[in-house]
ROVORO-469928 format. One record per residue: x, y, z of N, C-alpha, C in turn; residue in three letters. Coordinates in steps of 0.2 Angstrom, whole numbers, padded with zeros to 4 digits, always signed. Layout:
<nodes>
XYZXYZXYZala
...
</nodes>
This chain:
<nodes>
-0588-0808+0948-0587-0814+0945-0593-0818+0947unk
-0596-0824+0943-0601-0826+0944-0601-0832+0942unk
-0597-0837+0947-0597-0844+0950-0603-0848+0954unk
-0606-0849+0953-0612-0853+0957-0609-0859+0959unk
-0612-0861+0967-0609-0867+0970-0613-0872+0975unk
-0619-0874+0971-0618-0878+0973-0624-0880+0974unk
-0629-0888+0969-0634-0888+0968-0634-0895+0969unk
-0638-0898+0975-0638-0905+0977-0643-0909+0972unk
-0641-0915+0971-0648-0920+0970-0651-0923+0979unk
-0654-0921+0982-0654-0919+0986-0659-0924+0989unk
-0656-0930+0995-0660-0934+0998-0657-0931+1007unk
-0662-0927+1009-0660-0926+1015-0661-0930+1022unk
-0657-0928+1027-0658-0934+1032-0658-0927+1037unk
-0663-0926+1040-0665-0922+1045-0664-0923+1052unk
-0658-0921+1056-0658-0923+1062-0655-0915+1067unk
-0655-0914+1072-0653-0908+1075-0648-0906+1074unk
-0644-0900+1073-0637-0897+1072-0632-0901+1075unk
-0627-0900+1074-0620-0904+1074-0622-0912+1075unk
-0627-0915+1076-0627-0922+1076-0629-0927+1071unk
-0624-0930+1068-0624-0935+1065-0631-0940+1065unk
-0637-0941+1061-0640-0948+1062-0636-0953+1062unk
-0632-0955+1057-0630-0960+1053-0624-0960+1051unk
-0621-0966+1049-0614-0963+1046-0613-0963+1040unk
-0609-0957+1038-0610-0956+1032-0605-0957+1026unk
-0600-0961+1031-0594-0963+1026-0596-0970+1023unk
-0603-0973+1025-0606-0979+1022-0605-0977+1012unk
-0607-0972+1012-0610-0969+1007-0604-0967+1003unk
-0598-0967+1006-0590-0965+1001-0590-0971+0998unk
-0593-0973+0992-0591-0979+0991-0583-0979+0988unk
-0580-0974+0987-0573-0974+0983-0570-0975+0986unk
-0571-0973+0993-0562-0977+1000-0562-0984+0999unk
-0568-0988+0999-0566-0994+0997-0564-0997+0990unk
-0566-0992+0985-0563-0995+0977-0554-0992+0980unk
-0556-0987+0981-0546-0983+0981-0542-0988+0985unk
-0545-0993+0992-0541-0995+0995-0539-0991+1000unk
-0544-0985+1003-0542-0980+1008-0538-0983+1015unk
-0541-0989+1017-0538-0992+1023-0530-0993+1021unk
-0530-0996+1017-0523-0998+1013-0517-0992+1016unk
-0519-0989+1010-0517-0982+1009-0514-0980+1015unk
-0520-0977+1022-0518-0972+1027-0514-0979+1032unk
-0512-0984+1032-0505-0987+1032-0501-0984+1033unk
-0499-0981+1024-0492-0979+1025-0494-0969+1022unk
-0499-0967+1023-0500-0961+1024-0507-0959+1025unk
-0506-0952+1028-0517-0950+1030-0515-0943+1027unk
-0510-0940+1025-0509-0932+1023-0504-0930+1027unk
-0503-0933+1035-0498-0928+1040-0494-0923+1037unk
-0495-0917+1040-0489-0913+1037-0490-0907+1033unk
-0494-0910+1029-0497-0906+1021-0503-0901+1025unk
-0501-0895+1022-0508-0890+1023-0513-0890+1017unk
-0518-0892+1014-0524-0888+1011-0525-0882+1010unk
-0523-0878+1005-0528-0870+1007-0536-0871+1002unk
-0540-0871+1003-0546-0872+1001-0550-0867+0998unk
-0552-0862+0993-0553-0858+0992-0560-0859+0991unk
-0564-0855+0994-0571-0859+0992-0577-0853+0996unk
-0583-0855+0998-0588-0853+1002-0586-0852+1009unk
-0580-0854+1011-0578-0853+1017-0580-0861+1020unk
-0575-0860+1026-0574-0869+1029-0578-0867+1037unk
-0582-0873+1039-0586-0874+1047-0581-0877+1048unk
-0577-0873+1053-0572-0876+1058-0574-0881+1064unk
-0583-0881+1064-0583-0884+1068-0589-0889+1069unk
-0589-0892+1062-0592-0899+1062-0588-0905+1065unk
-0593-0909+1066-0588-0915+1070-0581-0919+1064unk
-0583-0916+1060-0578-0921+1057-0572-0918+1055unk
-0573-0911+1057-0567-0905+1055-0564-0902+1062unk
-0567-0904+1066-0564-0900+1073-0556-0904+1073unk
-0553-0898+1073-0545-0899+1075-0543-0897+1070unk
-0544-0898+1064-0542-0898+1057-0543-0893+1052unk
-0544-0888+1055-0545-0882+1050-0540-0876+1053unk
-0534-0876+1050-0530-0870+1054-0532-0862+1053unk
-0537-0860+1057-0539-0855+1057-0534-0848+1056unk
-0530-0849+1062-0524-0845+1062-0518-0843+1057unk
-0519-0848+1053-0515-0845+1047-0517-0843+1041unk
-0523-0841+1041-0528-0839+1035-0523-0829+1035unk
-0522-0829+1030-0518-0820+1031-0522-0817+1031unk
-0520-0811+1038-0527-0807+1039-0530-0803+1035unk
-0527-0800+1027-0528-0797+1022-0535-0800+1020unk
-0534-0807+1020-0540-0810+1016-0546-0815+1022unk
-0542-0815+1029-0548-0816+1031-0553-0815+1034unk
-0556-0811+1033-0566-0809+1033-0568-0817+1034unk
-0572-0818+1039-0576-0823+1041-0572-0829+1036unk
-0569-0832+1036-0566-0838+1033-0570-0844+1035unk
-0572-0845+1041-0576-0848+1047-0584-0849+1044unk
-0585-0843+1041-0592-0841+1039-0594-0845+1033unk
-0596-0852+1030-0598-0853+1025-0605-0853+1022unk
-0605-0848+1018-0612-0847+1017-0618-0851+1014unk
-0613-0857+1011-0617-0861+1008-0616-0868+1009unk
-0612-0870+1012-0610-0875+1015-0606-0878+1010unk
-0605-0877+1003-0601-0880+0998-0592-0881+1001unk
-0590-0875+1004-0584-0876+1005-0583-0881+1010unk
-0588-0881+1017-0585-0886+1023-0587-0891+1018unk
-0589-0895+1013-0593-0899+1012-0584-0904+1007unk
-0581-0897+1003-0577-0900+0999-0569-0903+1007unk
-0571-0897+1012-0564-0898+1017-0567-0904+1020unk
-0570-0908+1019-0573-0912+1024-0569-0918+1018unk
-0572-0919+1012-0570-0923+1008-0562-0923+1007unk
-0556-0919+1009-0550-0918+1010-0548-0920+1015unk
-0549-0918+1022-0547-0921+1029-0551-0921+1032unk
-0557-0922+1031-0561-0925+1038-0559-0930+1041unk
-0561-0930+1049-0560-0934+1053-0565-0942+1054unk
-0570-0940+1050-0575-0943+1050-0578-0946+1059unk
-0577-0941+1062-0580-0940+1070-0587-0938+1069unk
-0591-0940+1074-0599-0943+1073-0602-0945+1067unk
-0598-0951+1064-0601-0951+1060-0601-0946+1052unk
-0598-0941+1051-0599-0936+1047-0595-0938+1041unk
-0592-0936+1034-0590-0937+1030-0580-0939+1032unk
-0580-0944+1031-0570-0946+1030-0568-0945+1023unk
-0562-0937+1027-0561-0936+1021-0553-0942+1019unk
-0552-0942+1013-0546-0946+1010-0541-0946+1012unk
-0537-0938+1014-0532-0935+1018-0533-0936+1027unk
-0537-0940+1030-0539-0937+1036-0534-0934+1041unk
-0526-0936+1040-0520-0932+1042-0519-0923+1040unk
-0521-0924+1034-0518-0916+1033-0523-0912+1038unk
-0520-0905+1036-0526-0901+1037-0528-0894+1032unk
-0533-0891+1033-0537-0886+1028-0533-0880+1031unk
-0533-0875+1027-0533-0867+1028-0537-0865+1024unk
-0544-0862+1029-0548-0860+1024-0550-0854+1021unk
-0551-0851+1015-0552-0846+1012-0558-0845+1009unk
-0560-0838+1011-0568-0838+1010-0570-0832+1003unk
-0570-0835+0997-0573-0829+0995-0578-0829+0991unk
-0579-0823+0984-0587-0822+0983-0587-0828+0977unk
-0592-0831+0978-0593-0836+0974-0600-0837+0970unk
-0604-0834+0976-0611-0834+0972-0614-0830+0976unk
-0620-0826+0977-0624-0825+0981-0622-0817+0986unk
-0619-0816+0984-0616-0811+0988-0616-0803+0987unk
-0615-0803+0979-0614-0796+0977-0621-0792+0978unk
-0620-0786+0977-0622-0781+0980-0625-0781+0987unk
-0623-0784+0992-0622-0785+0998-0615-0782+1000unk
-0616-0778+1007-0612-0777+1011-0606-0783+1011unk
-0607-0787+1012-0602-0793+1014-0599-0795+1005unk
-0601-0792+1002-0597-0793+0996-0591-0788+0995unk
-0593-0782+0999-0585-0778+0999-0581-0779+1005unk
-0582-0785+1008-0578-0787+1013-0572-0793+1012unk
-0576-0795+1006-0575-0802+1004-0572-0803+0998unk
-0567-0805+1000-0560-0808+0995-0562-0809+0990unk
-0559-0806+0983-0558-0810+0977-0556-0816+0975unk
-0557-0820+0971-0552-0826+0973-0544-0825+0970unk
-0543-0820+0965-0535-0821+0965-0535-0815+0970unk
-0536-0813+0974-0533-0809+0981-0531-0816+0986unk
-0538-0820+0986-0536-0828+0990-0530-0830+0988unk
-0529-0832+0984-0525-0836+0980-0519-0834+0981unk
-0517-0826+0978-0511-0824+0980-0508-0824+0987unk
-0513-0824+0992-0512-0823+1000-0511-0832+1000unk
-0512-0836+0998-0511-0844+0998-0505-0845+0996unk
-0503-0842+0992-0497-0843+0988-0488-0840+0995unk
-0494-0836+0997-0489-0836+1001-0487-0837+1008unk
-0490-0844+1009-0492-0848+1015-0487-0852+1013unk
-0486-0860+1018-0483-0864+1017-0489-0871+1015unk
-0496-0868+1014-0496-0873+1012-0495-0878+1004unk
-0496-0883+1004-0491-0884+0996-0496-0885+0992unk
-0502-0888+0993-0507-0889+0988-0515-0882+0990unk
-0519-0881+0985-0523-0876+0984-0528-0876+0980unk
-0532-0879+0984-0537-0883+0978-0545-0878+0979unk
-0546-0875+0971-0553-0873+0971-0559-0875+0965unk
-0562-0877+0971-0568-0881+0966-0574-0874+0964unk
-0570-0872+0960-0577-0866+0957-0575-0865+0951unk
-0577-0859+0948-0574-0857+0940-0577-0850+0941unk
-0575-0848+0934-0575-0840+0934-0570-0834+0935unk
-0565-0836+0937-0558-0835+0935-0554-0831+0929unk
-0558-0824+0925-0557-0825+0919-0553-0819+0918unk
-0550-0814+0921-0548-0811+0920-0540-0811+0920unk
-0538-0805+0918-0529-0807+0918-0526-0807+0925unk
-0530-0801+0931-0529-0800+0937-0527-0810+0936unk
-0535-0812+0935-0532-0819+0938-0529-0824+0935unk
-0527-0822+0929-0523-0826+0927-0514-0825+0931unk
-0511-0817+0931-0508-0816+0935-0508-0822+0943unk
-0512-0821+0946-0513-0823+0952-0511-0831+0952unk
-0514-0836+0947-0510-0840+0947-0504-0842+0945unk
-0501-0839+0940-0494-0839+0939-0490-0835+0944unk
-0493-0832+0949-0489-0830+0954-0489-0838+0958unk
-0493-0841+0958-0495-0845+0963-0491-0851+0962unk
-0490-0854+0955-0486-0856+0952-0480-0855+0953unk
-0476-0850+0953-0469-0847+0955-0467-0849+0961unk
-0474-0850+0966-0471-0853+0973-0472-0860+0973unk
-0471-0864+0969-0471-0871+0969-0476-0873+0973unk
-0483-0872+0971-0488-0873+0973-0491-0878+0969unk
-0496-0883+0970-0499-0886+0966-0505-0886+0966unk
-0508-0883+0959-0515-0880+0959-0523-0885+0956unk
-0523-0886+0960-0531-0890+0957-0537-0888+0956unk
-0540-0887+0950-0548-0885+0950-0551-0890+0944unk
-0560-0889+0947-0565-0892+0943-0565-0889+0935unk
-0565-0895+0931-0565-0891+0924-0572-0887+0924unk
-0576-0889+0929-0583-0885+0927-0589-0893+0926unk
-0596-0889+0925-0600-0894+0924-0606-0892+0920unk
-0604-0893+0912-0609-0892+0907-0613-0892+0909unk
-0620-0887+0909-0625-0886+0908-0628-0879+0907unk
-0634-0879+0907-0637-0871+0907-0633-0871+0898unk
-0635-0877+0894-0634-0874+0888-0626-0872+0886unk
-0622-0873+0891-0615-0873+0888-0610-0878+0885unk
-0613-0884+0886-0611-0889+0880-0606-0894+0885unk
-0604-0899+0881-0600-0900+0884-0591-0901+0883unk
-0590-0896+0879-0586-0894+0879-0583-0886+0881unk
-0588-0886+0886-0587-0879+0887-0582-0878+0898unk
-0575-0878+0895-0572-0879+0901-0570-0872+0904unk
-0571-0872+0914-0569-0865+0916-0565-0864+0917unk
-0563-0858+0920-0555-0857+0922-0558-0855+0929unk
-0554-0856+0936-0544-0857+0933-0541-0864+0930unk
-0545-0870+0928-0543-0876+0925-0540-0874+0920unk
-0544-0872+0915-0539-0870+0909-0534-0865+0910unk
-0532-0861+0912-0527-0858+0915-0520-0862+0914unk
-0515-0860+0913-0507-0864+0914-0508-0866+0920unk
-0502-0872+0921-0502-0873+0929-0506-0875+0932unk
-0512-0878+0930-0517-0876+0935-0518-0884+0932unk
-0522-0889+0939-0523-0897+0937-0530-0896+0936unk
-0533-0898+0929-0540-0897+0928-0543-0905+0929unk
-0548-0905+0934-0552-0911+0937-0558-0914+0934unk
-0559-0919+0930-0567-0919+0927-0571-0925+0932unk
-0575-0927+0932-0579-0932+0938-0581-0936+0934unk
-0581-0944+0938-0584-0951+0936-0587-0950+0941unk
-0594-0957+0938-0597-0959+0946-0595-0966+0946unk
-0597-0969+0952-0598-0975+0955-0596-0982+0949unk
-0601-0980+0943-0600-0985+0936-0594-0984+0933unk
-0590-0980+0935-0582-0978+0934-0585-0976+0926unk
-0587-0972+0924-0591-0967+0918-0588-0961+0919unk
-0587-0958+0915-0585-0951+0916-0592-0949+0916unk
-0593-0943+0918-0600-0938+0922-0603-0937+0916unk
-0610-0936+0915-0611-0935+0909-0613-0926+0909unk
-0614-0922+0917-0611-0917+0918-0605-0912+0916unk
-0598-0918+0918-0592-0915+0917-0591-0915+0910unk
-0586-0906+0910-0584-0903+0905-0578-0906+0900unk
-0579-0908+0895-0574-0911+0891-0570-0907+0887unk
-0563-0908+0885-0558-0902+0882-0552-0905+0882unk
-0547-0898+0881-0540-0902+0880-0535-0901+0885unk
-0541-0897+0892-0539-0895+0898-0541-0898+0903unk
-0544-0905+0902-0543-0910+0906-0537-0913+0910unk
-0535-0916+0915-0528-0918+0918-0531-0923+0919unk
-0535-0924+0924-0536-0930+0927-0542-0930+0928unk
-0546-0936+0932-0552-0936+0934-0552-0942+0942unk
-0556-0941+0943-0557-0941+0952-0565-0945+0952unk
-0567-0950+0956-0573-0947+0960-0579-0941+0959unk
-0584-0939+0957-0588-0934+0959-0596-0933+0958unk
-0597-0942+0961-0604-0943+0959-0608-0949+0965unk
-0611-0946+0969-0613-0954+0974-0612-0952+0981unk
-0610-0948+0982-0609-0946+0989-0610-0939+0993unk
-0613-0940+0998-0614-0936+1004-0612-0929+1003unk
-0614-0921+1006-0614-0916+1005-0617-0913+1010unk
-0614-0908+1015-0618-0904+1019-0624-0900+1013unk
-0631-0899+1014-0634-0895+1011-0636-0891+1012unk
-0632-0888+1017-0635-0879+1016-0631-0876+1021unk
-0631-0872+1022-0625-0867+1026-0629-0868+1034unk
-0633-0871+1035-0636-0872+1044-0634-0878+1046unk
-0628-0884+1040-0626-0887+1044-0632-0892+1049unk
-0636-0892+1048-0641-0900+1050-0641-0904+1048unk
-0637-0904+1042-0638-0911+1039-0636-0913+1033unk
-0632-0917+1028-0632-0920+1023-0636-0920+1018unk
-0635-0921+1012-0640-0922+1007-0633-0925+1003unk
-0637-0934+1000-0636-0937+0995-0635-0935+0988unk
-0631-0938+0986-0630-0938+0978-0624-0931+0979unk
-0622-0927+0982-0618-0924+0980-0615-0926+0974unk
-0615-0923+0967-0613-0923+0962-0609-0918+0959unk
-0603-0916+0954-0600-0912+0952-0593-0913+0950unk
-0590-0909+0948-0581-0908+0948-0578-0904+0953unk
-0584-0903+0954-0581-0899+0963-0577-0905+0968unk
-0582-0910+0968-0580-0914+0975-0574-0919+0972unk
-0575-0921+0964-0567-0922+0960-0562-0919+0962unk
-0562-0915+0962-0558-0909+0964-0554-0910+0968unk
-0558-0911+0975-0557-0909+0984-0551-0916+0984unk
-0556-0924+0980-0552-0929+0980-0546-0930+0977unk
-0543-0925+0973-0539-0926+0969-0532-0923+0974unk
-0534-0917+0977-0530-0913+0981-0530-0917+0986unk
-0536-0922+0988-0532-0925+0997-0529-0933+0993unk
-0528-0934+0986-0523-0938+0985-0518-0936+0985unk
-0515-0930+0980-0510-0926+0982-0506-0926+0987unk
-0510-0924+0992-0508-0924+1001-0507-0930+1003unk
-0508-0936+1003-0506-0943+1002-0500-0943+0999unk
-0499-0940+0994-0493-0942+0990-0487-0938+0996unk
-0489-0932+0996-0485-0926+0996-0482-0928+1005unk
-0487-0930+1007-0487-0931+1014-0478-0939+1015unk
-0481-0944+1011-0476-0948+1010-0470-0947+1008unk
-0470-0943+1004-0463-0941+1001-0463-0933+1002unk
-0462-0929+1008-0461-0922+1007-0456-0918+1005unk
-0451-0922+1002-0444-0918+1000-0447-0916+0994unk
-0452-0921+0991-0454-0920+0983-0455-0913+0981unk
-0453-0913+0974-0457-0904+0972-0463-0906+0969unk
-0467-0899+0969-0473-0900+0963-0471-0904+0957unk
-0469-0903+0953-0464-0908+0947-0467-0915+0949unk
-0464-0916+0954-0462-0926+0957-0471-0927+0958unk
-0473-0922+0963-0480-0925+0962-0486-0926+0957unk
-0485-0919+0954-0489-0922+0947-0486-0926+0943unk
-0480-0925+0943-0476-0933+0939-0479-0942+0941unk
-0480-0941+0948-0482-0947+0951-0489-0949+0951unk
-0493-0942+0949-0499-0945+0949-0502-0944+0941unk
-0500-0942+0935-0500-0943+0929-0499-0951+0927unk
-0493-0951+0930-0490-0958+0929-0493-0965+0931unk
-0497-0964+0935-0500-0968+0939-0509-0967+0938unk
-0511-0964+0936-0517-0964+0933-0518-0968+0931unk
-0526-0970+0929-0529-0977+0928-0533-0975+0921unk
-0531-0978+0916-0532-0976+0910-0527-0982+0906unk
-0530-0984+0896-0528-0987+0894-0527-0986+0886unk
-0525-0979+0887-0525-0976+0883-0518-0973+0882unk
-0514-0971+0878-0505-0970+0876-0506-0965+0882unk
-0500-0962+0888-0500-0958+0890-0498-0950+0885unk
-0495-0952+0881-0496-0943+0876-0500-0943+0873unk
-0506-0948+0872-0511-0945+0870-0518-0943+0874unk
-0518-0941+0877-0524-0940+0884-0530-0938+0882unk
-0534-0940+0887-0542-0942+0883-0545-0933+0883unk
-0549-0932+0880-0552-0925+0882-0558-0927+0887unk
-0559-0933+0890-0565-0933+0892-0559-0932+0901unk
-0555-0937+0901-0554-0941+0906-0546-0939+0909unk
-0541-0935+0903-0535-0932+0904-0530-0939+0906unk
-0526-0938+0908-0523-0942+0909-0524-0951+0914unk
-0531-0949+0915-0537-0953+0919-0537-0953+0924unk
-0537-0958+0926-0540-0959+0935-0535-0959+0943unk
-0534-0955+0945-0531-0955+0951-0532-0960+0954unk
-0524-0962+0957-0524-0970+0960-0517-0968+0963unk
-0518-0963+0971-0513-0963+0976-0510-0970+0976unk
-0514-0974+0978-0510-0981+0981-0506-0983+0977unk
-0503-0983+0969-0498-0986+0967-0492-0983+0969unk
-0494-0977+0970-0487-0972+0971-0487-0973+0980unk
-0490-0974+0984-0489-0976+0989-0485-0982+0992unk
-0488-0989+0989-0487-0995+0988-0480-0998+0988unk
-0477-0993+0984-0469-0993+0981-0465-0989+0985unk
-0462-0993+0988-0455-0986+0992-0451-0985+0989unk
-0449-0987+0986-0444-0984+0979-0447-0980+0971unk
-0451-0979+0973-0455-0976+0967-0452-0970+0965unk
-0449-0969+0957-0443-0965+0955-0448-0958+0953unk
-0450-0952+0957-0454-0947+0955-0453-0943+0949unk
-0443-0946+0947-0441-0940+0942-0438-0934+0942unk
-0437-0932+0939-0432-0924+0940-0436-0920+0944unk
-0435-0917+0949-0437-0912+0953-0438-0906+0951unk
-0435-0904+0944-0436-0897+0941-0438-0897+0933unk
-0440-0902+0933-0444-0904+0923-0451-0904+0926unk
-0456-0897+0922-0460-0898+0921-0463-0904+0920unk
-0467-0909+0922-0473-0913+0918-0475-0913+0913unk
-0478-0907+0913-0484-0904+0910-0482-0897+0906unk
-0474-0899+0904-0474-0890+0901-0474-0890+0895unk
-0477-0894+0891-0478-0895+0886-0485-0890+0885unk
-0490-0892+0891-0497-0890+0890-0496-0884+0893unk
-0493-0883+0899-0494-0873+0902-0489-0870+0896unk
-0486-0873+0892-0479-0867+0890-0476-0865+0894unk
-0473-0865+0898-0469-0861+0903-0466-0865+0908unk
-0460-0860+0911-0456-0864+0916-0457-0863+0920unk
-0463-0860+0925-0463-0858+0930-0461-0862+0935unk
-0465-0871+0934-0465-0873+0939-0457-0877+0940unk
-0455-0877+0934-0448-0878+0932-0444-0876+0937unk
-0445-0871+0936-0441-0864+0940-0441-0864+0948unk
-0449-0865+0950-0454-0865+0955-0447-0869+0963unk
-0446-0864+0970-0443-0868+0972-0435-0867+0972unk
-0432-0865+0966-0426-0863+0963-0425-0856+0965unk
-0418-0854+0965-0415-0849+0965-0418-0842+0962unk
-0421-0846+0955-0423-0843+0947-0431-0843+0948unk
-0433-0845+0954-0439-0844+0954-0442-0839+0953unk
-0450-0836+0951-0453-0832+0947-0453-0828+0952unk
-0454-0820+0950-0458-0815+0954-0465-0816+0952unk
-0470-0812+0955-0475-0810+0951-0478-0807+0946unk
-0482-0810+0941-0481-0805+0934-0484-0800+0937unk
-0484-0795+0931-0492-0788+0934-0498-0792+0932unk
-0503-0785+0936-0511-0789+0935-0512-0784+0930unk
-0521-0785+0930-0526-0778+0927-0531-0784+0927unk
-0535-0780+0928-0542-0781+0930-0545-0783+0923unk
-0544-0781+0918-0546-0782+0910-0548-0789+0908unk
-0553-0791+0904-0554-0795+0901-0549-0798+0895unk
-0549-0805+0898-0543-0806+0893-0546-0805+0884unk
-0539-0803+0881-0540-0801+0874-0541-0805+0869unk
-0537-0813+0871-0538-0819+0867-0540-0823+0871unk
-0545-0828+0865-0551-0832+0868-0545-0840+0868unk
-0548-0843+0872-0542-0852+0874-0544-0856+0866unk
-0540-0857+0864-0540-0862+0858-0544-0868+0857unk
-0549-0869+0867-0554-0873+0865-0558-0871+0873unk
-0563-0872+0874-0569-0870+0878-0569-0863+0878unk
-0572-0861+0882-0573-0856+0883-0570-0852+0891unk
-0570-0846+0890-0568-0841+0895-0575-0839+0902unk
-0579-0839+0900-0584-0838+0904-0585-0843+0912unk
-0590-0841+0916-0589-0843+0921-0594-0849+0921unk
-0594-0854+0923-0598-0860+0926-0598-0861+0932unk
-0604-0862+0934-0603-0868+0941-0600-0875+0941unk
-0593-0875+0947-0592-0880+0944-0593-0884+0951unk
-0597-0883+0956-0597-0886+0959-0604-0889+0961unk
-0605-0896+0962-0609-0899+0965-0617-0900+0960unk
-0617-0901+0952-0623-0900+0950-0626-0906+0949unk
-0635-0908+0950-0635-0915+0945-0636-0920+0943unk
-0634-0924+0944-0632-0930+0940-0636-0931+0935unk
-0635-0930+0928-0638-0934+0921-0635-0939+0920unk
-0639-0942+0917-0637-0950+0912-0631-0948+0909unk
-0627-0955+0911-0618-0956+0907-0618-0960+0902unk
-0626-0959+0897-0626-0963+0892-0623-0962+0887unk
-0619-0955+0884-0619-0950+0881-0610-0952+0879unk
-0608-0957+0877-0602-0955+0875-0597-0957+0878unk
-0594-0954+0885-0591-0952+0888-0589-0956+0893unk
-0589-0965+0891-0589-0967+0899-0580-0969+0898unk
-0580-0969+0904-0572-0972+0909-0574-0977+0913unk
-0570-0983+0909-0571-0989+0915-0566-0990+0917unk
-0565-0988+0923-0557-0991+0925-0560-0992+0936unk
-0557-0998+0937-0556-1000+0943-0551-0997+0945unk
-0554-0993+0950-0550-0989+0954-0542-0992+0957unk
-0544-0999+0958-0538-1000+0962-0535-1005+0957unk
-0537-1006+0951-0533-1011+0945-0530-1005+0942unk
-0526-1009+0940-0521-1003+0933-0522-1004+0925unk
-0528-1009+0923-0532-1006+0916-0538-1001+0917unk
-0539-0997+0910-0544-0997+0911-0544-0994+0903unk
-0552-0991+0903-0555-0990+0893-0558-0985+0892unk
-0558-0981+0890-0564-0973+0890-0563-0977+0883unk
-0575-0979+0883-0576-0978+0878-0581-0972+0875unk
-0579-0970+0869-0582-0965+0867-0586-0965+0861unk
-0591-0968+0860-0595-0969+0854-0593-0974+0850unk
-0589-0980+0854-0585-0987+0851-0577-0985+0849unk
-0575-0978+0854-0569-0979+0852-0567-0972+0857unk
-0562-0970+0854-0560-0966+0859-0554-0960+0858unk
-0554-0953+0858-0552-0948+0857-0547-0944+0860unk
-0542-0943+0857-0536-0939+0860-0537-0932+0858unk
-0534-0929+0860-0532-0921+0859-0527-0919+0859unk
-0525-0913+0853-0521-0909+0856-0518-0904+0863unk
-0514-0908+0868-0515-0901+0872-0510-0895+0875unk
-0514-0891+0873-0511-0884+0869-0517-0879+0875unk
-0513-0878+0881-0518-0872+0884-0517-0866+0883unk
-0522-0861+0884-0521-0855+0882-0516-0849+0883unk
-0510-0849+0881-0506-0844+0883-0508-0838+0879unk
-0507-0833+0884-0509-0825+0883-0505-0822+0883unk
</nodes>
């Protein structure tokens, strides 16, 4: 599989290992648009596990000590989980529950905590340590059977049946799955979205920056769900952990933010099933556009824990209706939790046989690439913490059919 993870615009701040110069939560400008202080009021994540699938997580940056439950990584899948070889994965756990101790990145969820899973993402194969190291649907099915609730992977390449299996197994346990649609480039257009986004089940992430613009990077299609944060902020650069590098850009770090709003929800209301929370955060999305017709640029739009937080009576809806079963075809998540819960389907290794009705099957990077000009079509203005907002697209703006790829 051949996910690459992880290409900074890259303004370094040079100081000795584990120490902090400066702080770096100056630079999340989102906690302030989302209302973060607000928010961890009446939640920080408590409660909620993370499994993180990625490059592996530093269990021991200042901003993640305490917060990384090592011990419950399955021994099956974990090989160095602690080892990250590119710093991409601490960099997404940091933006999920960091502690933001010395100064480091506060993540959104600062309550939850990470389980972290390390597999081959980029850089690895034909190395010894590439026959050590987990597949990602070997990850994922080992996650699946944890007690964590959310499972957030900011990569792509995902494309075989093995792994489409692994996610509907994943799905079967009432898991909530979130990944980066990917980040157009290297000539794949932008309509060219990876999997496991496109996948059933699975929440596909696209990235705004700062101008609340959809990313001129992020992947557009009909397998967009939502979009997050993924441009403007801080990023470990490199697996030696010395230090940060600005502009962290991609659907990767959409991603990471999408999942520790989730964990805000889930943290709040933990009786809820998967159902109730992507119900609640569909619903509540920052977008001004019909909810059945959802943007291909932006999905359902902009994540905005705090409405669903806000309201103590906030009605999440049936605990067993799909959301979204229009777009995966299936009941798994229906089912997910219930007595009628799923087993899991068989694998094979095989390329799948039919192509998805829109992007493409191939592998992308979807993490951290970037930043181009958001001149291109594709902007989302929407006030993080207001409930309008406009995706303009060439003076107007486009719905999709959404119809993911069943196989």
């Amino acid at each position: 599989m051949s996910a690459a993870v992880g290409v900074l615009a890259a303004v370094t701040v040079g100081f000795a290992p584990n120490a902090i110069a400066y702080d770096e939560q100056s630079k999340q400008w989102y906690l302030t648009d989302m209302e973060a202080e607000q928010m961890w009021k009446v939640s920080t994540g408590e409660g909620v596990k993370v499994a993180v699938i990625d490059s592996g997580v530093n269990a021991d940056t200042p901003s993640l000590k305490g917060q990384v439950l090592v011990d419950e990584v399955p021994k099956a899948v974990a090989y160095r989980a602690t080892d990250d070889y590119t710093g991409h994965g601490t960099s997404m756990a940091e933006l999920i529950a960091g502690t933001g101790a010395g100064g480091g990145l506060k993540g959104l969820a600062p309550g939850a905590k990470i389980i972290p899973y390390r597999v081959d993402l980029e850089g690895l194969k034909g190395t010894q340590e590439h026959e050590k190291t987990p597949e990602p649907a070997e990850a994922l099915r080992a996650a699946a059977d944890t007690d964590a609730k959310i499972i957030s992977m900011s990569f792509g390449g995902m494309t075989t049946d093995e792994d489409e299996a692994a996610v509907k197994y994943a799905a079967s346990k009432g898991k909530l799955l979130i990944a980066s649609v990917g980040n157009n480039r290297d000539g794949k257009g932008k309509d060219f979205i990876d999997y496991p986004a496109a996948f059933p089940y699975v929440i596909g992430v696209a990235a705004i920056n700062k101008s609340y613009k959809v990313s001129e990077f992020s992947s557009a299609g009909g397998y967009v769900d939502l979009s997050a944060p993924g441009e403007g902020f801080p990023g470990w650069c490199d697996a030696t952990f010395r230090s940060y590098c600005d502009n962290r850009n991609g659907t990767s770090p959409a991603t990471a933010l999408t999942s520790a709003a989730a964990a805000l929800i889930w943290s709040a209301h933990p009786d809820w099933t998967v159902n109730q929370v992507v119900r609640s955060m569909v619903d509540t999305a920052g977008r001004k556009w019909p909810k059945n017709d959802p943007s291909k640029y932006a999905g359902y739009g902009l994540v905005r824990p705090r409405l669903v937080l806000k309201d103590r009576n906030y009605d999440p809806g049936p605990a067993h209706e799909d959301p979204l079963a229009k777009e995966n075809g299936g009941d798994l998540l229906a089912k997910a939790g219930t007595s009628a819960a799923s087993t899991a389907p068989s694998s094979s290794a095989s390329t799948p046989s039919q192509a998805p009705a829109k992007g493409s099957a191939g592998s992308t990077p979807a993490a951290g690439s970037a930043a181009e000009s958001s001149d291109g079509g594709n902007t989302l203005w929407i006030a993080l913490g207001a409930v309008a907002a406009v995706l303009v697209i060439g003076g107007g703006w486009a719905a999709v059919t959404r119809a993911r790829r069943a196989r």
